[in-house]
C-alpha positions in Angstrom: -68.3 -67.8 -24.1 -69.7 -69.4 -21.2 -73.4 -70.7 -20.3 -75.8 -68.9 -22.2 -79.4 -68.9 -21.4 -82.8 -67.0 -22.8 -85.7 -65.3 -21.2 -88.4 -63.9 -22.5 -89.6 -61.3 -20.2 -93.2 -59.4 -21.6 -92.9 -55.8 -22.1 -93.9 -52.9 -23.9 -90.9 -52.6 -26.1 -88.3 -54.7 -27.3 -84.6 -54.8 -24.8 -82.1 -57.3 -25.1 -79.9 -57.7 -21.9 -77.0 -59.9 -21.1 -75.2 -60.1 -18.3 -71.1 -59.3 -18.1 -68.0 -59.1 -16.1 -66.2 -55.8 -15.6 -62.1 -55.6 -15.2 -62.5 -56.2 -11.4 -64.5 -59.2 -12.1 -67.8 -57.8 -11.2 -70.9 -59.3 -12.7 -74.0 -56.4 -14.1 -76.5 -56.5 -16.1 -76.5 -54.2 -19.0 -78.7 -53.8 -22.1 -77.6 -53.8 -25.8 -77.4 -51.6 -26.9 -76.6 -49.1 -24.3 -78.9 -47.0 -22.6 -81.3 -48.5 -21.3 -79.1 -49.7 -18.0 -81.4 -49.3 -14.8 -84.1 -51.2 -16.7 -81.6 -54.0 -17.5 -80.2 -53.5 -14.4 -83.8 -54.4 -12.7 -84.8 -57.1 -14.9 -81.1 -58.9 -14.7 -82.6 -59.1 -10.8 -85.4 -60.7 -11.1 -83.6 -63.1 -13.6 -81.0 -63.9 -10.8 -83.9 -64.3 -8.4 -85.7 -66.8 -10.8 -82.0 -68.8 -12.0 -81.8 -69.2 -7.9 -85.1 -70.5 -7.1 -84.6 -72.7 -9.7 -81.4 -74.4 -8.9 -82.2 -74.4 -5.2 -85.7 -76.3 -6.7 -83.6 -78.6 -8.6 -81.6 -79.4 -5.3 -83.8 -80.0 -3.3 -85.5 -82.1 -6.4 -81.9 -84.1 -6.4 -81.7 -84.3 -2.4 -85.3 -86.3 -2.6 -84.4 -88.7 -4.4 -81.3 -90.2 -2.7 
């Protein structure tokens, strides 16, 4: 297995999510177990949205100092 990484994300009730590839190498978002997709689906987003702001952060972090 690849990368791994943990987020703790507040709510109401406990939901485990992990993000996967599909057989036409698409990446989702899915929650284990099963059935509780759309929510996974919305907080995988926000994750992506944090993981990018971050890296592009770090970049820019990197950039400054050469």
């Amino acid at each position: 297995m690849g990368k791994q990484e943990i987020m703790k994300v507040f709510l109401p009730e406990v939901l485990f999510i992990t993000k996967a590839r599909d057989a036409d190498q698409y990446d989702f978002w899915t929650s284990l177990p099963q059935g509780r997709q759309k929510l996974a689906e919305e907080i995988g987003e926000l994750v992506d949205d944090a993981n990018e702001r971050r890296q592009k952060d770090n970049n820019s972090f990197q950039s400054s100092l050469f």
